[in-house]
N, C-alpha and C positions, 0 to 999 in steps of 0.2 A: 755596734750594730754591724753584719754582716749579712752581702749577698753571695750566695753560689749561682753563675750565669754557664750556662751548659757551651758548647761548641759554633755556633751563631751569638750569641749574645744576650738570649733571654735568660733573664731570672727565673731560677726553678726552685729554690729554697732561702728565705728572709730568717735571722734570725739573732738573738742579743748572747752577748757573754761580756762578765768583766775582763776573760783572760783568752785574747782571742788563740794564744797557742796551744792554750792546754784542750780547748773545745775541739779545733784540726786535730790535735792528738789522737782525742777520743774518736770522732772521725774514723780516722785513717790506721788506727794502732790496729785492728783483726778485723777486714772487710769481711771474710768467712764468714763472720757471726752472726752479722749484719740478717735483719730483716731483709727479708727480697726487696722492701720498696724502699726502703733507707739503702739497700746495696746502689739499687738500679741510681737512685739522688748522688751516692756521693761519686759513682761510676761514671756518672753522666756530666759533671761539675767539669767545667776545663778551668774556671777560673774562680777567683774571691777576691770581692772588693769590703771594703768595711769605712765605716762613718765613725768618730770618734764625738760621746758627746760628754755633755756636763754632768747629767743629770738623770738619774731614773726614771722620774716622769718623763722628759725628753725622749728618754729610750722605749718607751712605750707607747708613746704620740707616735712615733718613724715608726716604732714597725706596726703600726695600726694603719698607719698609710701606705707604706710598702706592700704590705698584705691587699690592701684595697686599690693599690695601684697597678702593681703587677701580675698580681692571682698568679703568687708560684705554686705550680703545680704537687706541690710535696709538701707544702705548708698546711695541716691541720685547719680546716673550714668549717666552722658551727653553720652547716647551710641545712635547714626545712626539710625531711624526707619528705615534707607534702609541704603546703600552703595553707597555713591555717587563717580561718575567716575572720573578717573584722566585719565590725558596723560602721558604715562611712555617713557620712552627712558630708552633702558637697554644697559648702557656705559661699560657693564661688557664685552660684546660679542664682538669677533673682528667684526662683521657687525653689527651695534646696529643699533635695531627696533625700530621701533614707531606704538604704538596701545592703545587702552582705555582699562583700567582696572580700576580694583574694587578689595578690597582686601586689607591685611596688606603689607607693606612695607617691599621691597628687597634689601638685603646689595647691592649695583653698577649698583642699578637703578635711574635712575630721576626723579622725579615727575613732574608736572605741574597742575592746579587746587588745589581745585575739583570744577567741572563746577556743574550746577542744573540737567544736562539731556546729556545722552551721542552725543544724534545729534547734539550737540549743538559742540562735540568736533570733531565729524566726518565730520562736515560741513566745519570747522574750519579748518582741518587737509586737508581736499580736495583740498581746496583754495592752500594750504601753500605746498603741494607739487608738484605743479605746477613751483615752486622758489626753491623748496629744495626737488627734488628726492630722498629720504632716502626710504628705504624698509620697507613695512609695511607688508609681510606675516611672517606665521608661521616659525619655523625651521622645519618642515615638508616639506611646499610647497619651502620653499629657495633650500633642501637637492634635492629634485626631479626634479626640472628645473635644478638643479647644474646637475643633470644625464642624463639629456635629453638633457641639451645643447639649451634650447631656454626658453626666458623670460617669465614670464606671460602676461596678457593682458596691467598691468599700465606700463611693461617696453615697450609694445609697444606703446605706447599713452603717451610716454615720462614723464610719473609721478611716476616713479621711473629711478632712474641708472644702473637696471638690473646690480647688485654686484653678483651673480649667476651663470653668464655666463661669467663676468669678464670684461665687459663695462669698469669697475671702479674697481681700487684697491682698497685696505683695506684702505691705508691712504686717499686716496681720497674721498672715503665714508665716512669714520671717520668725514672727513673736512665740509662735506655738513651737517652732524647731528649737527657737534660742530656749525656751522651756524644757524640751526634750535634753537637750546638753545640758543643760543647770541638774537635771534628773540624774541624768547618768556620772556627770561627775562629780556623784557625793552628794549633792544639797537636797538630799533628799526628805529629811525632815522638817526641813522649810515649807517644801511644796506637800506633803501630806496636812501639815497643819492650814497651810492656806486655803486648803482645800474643805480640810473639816470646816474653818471657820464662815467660807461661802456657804455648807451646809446648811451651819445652823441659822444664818442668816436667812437661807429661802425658808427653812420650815416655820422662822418667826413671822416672816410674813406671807405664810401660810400656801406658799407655792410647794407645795407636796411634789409633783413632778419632777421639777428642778434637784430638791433635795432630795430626790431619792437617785436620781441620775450621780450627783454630786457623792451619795453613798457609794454606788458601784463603782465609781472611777476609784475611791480612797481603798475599797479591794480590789480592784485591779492593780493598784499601785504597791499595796502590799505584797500582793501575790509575786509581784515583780522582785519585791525584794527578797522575800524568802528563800529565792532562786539563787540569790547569793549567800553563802553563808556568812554570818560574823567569826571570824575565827579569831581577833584581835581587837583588841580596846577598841574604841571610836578616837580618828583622826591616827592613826595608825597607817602609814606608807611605808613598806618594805616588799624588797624581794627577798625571798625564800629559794635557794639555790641548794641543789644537792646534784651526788656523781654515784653509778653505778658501774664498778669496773671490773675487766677481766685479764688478763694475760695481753688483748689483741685489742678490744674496743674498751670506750666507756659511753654510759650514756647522760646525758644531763638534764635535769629538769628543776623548771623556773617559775614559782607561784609567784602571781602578782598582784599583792597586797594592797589595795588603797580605801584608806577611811576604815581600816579594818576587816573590809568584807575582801574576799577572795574576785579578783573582778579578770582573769584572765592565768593561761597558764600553757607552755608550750616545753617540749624537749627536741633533741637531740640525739643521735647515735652517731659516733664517728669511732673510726681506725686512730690506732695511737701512733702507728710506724711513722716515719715521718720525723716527729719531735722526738724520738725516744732518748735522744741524744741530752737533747737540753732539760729532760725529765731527769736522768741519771745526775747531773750536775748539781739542778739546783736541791737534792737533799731528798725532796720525797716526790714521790709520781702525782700522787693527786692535788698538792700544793701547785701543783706546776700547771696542772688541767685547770686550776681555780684563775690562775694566773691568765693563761692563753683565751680563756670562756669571757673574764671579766673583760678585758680590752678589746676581745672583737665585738662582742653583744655591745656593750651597751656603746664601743666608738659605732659600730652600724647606726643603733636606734638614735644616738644623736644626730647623723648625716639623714637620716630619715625624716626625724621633724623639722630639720628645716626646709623639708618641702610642706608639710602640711600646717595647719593655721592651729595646733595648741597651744594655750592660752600662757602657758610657763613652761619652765625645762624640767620641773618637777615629775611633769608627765613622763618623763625619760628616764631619769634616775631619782629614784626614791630616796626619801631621809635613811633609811637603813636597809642596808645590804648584808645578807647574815648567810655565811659560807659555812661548809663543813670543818674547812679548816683555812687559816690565813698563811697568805703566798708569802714566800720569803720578801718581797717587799712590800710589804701591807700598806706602811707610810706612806710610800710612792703612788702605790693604786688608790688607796683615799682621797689623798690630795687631787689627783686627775679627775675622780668622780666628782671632787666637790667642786673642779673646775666647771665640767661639763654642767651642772646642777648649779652651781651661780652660787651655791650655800653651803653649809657644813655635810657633809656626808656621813655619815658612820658605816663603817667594815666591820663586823667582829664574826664570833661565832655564836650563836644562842646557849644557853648556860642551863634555863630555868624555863618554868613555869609553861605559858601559851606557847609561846616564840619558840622553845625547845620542841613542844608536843610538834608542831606545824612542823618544825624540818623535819621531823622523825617519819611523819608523815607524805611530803614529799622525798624524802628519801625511799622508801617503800614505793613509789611512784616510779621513781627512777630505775628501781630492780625490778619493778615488771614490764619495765618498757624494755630492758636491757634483753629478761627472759624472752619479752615475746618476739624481740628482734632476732634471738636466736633460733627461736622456733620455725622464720620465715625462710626457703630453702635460698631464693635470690638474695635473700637480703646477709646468708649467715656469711662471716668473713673464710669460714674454714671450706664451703662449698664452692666459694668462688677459687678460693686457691688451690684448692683443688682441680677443680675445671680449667684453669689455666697449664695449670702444672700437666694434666691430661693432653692440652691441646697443644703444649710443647714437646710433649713425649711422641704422639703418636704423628706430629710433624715434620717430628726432629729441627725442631728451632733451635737456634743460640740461648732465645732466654724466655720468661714467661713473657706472652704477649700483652703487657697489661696496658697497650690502648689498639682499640678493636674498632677499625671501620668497615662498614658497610652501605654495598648499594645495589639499589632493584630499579627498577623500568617499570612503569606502566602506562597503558593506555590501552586505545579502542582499536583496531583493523588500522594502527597506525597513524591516527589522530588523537590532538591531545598529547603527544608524548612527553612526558614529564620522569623526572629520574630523581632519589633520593640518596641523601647521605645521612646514615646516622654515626652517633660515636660513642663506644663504650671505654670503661677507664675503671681498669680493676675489677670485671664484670658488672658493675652498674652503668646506667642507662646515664650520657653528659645531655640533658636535652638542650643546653643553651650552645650545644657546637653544630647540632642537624640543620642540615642546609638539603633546598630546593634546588633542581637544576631544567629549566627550561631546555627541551631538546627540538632540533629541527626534522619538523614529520619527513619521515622516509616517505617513497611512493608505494612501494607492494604491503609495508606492515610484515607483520610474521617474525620468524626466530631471526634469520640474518638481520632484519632491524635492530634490536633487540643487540646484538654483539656488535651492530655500529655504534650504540647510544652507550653499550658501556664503556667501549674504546674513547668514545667523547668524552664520557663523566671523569674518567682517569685521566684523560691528560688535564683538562681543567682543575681536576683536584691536585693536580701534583706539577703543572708547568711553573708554578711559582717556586714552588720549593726547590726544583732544580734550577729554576733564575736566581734564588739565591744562594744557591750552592756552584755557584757560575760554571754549571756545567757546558761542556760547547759545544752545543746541539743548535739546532733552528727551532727556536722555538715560537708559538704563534704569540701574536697580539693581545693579551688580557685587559678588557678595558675596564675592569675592577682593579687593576693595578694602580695603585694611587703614591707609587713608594717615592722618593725622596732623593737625587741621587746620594751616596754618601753615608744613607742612613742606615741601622742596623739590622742587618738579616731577621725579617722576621718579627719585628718592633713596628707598633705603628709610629709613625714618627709625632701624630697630634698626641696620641694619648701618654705613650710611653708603656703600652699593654702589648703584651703577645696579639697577632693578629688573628683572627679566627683561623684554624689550620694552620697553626706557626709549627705544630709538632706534626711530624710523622708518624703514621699508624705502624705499629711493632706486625700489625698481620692484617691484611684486606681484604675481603670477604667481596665476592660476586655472585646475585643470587641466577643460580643458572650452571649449564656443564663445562663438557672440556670447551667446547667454542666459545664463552664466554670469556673463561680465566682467560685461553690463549690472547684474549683481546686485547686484557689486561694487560696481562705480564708484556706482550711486545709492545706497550705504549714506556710501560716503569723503564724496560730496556730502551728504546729511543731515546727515554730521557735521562740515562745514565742512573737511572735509583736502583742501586742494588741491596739496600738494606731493609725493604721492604717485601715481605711475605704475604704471597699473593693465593687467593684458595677460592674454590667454588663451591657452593652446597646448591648439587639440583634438589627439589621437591617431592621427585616420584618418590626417591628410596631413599634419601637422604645419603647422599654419596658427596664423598667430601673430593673433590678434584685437583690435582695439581699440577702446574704449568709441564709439560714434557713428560707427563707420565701415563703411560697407555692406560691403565686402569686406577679405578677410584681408589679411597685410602676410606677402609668399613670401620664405623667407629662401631662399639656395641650402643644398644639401645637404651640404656640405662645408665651410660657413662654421665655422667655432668658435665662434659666435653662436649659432647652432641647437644645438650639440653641448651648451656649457654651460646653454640652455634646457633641452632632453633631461635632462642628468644632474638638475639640479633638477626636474624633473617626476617624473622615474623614483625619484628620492630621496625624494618627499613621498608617492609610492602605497607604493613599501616600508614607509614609517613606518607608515601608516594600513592597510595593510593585515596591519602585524604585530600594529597595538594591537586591530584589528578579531575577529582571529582568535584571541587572548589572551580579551576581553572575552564571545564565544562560545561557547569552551568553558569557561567558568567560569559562563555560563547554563546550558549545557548539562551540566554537572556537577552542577551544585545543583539542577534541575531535576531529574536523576535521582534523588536523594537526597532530594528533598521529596516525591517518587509513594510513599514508603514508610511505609504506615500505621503511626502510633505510634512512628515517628520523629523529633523532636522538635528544636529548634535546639539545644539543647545536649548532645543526645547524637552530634548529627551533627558538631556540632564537634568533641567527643570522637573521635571515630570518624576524624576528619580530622588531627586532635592528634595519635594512638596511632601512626597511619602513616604520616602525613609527605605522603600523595597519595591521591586518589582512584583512580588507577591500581595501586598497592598494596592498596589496600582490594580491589579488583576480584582480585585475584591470591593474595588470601587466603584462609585454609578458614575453615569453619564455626568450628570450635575457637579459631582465632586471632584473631575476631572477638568470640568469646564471653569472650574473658580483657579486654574493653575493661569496665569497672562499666557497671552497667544495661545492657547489651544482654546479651538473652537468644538460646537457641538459634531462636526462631521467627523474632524480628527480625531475626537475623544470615542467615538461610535467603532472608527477604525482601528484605535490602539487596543480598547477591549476582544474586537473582534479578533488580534494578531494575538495578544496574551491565550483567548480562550481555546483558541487552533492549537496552538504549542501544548 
């Protein structure tokens, strides 16, 4: 196992070889040839460290954790072009809910999926509560019917147990959800049959009503299942893996098999550049994708469940796992799987019969996601490289720019001032690196604000990076500075991860003119960063601006240069003007609730506690406001009064 750590100390590329010389070889024998983003990796590498271990499995546990420890930047990531939905059931709550989510994983939650499209689970969930009344609103709308004393619409229409009003105890609602999971995972022939047999039971004794209720739930139940197809025997758990590749990307996609029915399925597109190296080595390209796929996924979905409450490990990794083709160590990755899975795993390829038909068919899955990914202009890898390639030409960079930050300003006549960072990485959108930045209101507002707030955003964005490049400047007090003395440039010292902004943006973008860059550029100069490219795109004409130079720099209008400037500008006023109008009304809310004499910080929080919103509050009566402690009928007269003025 070996790390490449760039010139500070972070880890920018993890990876395994038996022969760590001949892999440098490869490496370093004709950078020329090099991918630009394998060039920029092994250009950027000042040092190699390497682990020696015993054993293949071993070497595949390290770099599952390396990968997951460090997030180097040039290491290949099966990450979600979107967020695909799940069904949660939160077993943690004494009334546990049922709703579609999107999102990481909650300790005493349940999952179920992920499906391709959330109507697909709401349609799903509609049918199914019909058999199984579990409560699907907020703790919001539960808390307020609980106050009101009468059910929502579904407890009227008997698709829910109204547990709110007290229809149903705790335990007995408990009993309907723990039903609802016995449904959904597999045991479903149980509960159809238990169901016909209360059937026939009511119509013997001659409760027609009943049993015909008892009919409709057993086609609901069915309809439920049809939804799924059988594509495999009964008690059949496998994943269904396959790869769609090109020259530049591949894409992956992953049927999930359980009980034989089809109960979830998600893919993939990523860049190959990167691993191309370790692809070359180990003998074939896609053996090598099968490889890097199987130990990030499913080492992920194991650190996953053990935040949530599934019942076994099986939920994570299936009895069989059926690839296009088996990685040069196959032995290795079985035994790991079967680790993780507590039981025998099987690896192979499909040969025959179902289980052949089913990859064939996810494979054909995989080549239309691959097509349609190429179809998408943002998303093709040829358009983005091209556009970078553009935005080095006509700025005369040293190299393509491929991490793009951007920032805009917004507010009202100078209140409110709020500033965003976004961050692009190889023309795609990093949303987990965009950061807020609170600014101090100017007095007049206007444009020269405006070029104080970007001069602020810059030096905040970049005084750390030159505290670790110990430049000898004065630089201000960062009280997000939390570093270590002694500790590595860049590294958080708890986690051992890159810190948010550990890397420098190859080109900086300010949305606004030459007075804006100017702002810029003499803050990077104060602080000694001269490796950073600094650029302005005003709005009127789209004029692309450069520190010291009288006139703009005119892209054409159809460049892809312009287009991916555009979407970053346009992506950095969104941000800032979501946080801007978030941070507004919540002055604006508390503002109204502070005009109300003898209203108090802790009864207003009370008051914000009891409803869950200030817009609730506003929607409330006198009486509902008077059941909060210490607020009285006059206070309550004067808070509606200050809500309905606003």
């Amino acid at each position: 196992m070996y790390k490449f750590r760039d010139g500070y100390g972070r880890v920018i590329y993890v990876g395994k070889a038996k022969s760590l010389r001949s892999r440098l070889n490869s490496y370093f024998a004709d950078v020329a040839s090099l991918h630009p983003r394998t060039r920029q990796m092994v250009t950027t590498a000042a040092s190699v460290e390497w682990t020696v271990v015993s054993t293949e499995v071993e070497a595949l546990q390290l770099e599952y954790n390396w990968i997951k420890e460090f997030d180097p930047r040039f290491n290949v990531r099966y990450r979600d072009d979107k967020s695909y939905p799940v069904l949660a059931v939160t077993l943690n709550e004494e009334y546990p809910r049922l709703f579609v989510y999107r999102g990481a994983r909650k300790k005493g939650v349940r999952y179920f999926g992920p499906y391709a499209h959330a109507w697909a689970i709401r349609e799903t969930l509609d049918l199914l509560l019909r058999v199984f009344p579990a409560r699907t609103c907020s703790n919001g709308v539960f808390k307020r019917h609980n106050q009101i004393g009468r059910p929502c619409l579904l407890g009227y229409i008997d698709k829910c147990s109204a547990p709110c009003v007290g229809r149903v105890s705790a335990d007995e609602h408990r009993h309907i959800v723990d039903d609802f999971c016995d449904f959904l995972s597999g045991k479903t022939d149980k509960m159809v049959r238990a169901i016909e047999r209360r059937m026939h039971e009511a119509a013997d004794d001659l409760d027609f009503e009943t049993a015909a209720r008892l009919r409709d739930d057993v086609q609901a139940l069915r309809r439920a299942l049809e939804k799924q197809a059988v594509v495999l025997g009964t008690g059949t758990d496998a994943d269904v893996i396959a790869f769609a590749t090109d020259e530049l990307e591949a894409a992956v996609q992953i049927f999930h098999v359980r009980d034989g029915r089809v109960r979830g399925q998600r893919g993939w597109v990523v860049d190959k550049s990167g691993d191309a190296l370790d692809v070359a080595e180990s003998g074939t390209e896609l053996a090598a994708l099968v490889e890097q796929f199987l130990t990030q996924f499913y080492g992920e979905q194991a650190a996953m469940a053990d935040q949530s409450v599934e019942p076994e490990a099986a939920t994570v990794v299936p009895r069989e796992v059926l690839v296009p083709v088996l990685p040069a160590d196959a032995p290795e990755i079985q035994a790991w799987l079967s680790k993780l899975r507590g039981s025998a795993v099987s690896l192979r390829i499909p040969q025959r019969g179902d289980k052949k038909a089913l990859a064939e068919t996810v494979q054909r899955n995989a080549g239309e996601a691959l097509a349609q990914h190429k179809l998408k202009r943002a998303g093709d890898l040829t358009s983005r490289s091209q556009a970078l390639q553009d935005i080095q030409d006509a700025l005369e960079l040293d190299s393509a720019p491929l991490r793009i930050e951007c920032v805009d300003i917004s507010h009202v006549q100078g209140t409110d001032v709020v500033a965003s960072l976004v961050v692009f990485e190889d023309g795609l959108a990093r949303k987990s690196e965009y950061r807020h930045f609170a600014i101090k209101e100017a007095a007049g507002g206007g444009r020269s604000d405006d070029v104080a707030s970007i001069a602020e955003v810059t030096r905040r964005r970049f005084a750390r990076l030159a505290r670790e490049r110990q430049q000898p400047v004065d630089l201000p007090e960062d009280p997000d500075d939390t570093e270590e003395p002694g500790s590595r440039p860049g590294i958080d010292p708890t986690t051992g991860k890159p810190r948010r902004f550990a890397y420098p943006p190859n080109l900086y973008v300010v949305d606004g003119g030459a007075p804006q860059v100017a702002a810029a550029a003499e803050v990077l100069d104060e602080l000694g960063i001269t490796d950073v490219a600094v650029i302005g795109l005003a709005k009127r004409l789209e004029e692309v601006w450069v520190p010291g130079e009288p006139d703009p720099v005119i892209m054409p209008r159809t460049s892809e240069a312009l287009f991916l400037l555009q979407r970053v500008r346009d992506e950095a006023h969104r941000f800032a003007i979501n946080f801007h109008r978030s941070k507004r009304s919540r002055r604006m809310t508390a503002s109204a609730l502070d005009s109300v004499r003898g209203l108090g910080e802790t009864r207003r929080a009370a008051l914000v506690t009891h409803f869950g919103s200030v817009a609730r509050i506003k929607d409330a009566t006198v009486d509902e406001i008077t059941a909060v402690p210490g607020i009285g009928v006059s206070t309550a007269k004067a808070v509606l009064e200050a809500l309905n003025s606003t």
